[in-house]
C-alpha positions in Angstrom: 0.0 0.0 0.0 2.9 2.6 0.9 4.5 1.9 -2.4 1.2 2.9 -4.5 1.0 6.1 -2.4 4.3 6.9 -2.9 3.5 6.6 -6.9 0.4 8.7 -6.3 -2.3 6.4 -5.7 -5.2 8.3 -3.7 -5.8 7.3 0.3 -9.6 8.1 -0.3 -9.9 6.1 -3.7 -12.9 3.6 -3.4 -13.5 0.3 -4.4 -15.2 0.1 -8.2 -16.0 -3.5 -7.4 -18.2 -3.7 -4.7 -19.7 -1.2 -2.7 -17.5 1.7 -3.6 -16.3 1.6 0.0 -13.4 4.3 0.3 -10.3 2.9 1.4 -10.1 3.5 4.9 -13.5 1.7 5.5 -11.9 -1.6 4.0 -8.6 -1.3 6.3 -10.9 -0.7 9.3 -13.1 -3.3 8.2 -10.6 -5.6 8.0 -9.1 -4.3 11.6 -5.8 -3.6 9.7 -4.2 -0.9 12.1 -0.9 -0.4 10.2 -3.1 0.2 7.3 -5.5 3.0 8.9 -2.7 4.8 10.0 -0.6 4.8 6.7 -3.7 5.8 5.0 -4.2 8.8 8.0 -1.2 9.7 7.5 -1.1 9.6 3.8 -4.1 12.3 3.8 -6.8 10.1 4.0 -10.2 11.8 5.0 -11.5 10.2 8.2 -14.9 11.1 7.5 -15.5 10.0 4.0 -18.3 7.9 3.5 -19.7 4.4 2.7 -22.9 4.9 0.1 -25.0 5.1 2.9 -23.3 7.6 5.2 -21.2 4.8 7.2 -18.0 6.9 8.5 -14.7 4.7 9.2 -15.4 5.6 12.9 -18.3 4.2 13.4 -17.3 1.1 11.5 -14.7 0.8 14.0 -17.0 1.4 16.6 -19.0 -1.3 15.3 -16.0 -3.7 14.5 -15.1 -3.0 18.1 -12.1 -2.0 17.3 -10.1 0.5 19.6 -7.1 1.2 18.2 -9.1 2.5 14.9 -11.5 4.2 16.9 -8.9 6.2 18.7 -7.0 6.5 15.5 -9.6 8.0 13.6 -10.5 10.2 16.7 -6.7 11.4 16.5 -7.2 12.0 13.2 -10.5 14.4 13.4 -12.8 12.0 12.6 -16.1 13.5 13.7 -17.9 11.3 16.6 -21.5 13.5 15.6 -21.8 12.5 11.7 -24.7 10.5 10.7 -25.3 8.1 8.6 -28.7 7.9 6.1 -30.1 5.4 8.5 -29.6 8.1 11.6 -26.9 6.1 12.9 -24.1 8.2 15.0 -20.7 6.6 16.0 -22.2 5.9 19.7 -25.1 3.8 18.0 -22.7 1.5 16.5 -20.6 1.5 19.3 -23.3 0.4 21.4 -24.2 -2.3 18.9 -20.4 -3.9 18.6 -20.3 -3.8 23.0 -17.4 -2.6 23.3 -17.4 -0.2 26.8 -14.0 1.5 25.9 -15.0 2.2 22.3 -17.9 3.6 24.0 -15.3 5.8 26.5 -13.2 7.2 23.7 -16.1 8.5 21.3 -17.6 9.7 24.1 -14.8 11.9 26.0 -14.4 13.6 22.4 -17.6 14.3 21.6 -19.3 14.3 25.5 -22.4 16.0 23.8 -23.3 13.1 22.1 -26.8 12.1 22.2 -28.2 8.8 21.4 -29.7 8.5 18.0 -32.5 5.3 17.1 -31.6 4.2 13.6 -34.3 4.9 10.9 -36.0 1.4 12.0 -36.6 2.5 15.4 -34.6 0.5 17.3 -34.0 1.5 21.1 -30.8 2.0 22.7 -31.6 -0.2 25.8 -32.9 -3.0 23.4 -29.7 -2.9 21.2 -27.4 -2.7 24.2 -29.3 -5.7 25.8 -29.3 -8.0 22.9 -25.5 -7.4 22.7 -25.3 -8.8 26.3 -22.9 -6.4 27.8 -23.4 -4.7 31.4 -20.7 -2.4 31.1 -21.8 -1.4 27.5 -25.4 -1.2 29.2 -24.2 0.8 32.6 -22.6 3.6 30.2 -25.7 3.9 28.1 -27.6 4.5 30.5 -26.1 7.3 31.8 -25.9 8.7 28.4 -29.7 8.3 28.6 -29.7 9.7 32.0 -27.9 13.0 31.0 -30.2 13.2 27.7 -33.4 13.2 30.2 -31.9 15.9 32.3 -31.1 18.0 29.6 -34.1 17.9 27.8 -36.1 18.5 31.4 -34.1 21.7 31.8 -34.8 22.9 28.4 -38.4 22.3 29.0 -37.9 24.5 32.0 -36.4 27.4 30.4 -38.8 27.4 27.6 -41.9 26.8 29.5 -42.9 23.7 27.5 
């Protein structure tokens, strides 16, 4: 991969084959760290998109994955994008149950709100059929701080 950068290939070429994933999304994918960080570092955007809106973070949040996660975080991947489906990187990260994932996106972007995807699906439900307490324990006080927020808008604006 280094050698067809160094001849000019582009870090944010996507694949003609199948999905027209970009190239990042395939290294994540594939949980191949030395490759998310060449292609970083090469100038690779870490927000460009899947068809659908998928951003390489949140397939690392989904992959469980880490070291992407933080790498892309490093990077200025932005933990508040959205894909088509309404899915935000603390969705995914919720759905592939992994509490630290969950840590990282969450102390750079601590505004994050939870977002159902466009079928509806709750947070509680998707963190419970993923089975992990931790996962569960942090979403819940996501949830918590969402309810408190929106109480003390309500209060300020009288509705």
């Amino acid at each position: 991969m280094a050698t067809l950068l160094d001849a000019g290939a582009d870090p944010d070429l996507r694949d003609t084959f199948r999905n027209g994933w970009p190239s990042l999304i395939h290294a994540v994918h594939r949980h191949q760290t030395g490759a998310v960080r060449l292609l970083l570092d090469r100038g690779a955007d870490p927000d460009r998109t899947t068809w659908n809106g998928l951003t390489p973070l949140m397939m690392a949040a989904a992959e469980a994955d880490l070291k992407a996660v933080r790498n892309l975080l490093g990077a200025g991947a932005d933990p508040h994008a959205e894909s088509l489906d309404g899915l935000n990187a603390l969705t995914t990260a919720v759905a592939g149950g992994d509490a630290e994932a969950m840590r990282a996106i969450l102390a750079a972007a601590p505004d994050l709100r939870w977002r159902s995807n466009i079928e509806g699906f709750g947070a509680r439900a998707i963190a419970t059929v993923c089975g992990n307490s931790e996962v569960l324990a942090l979403l819940d006080q996501v949830l918590e701080r969402q309810r408190r927020e929106s109480s003390s808008t309500n209060r300020r604006t009288g509705a």
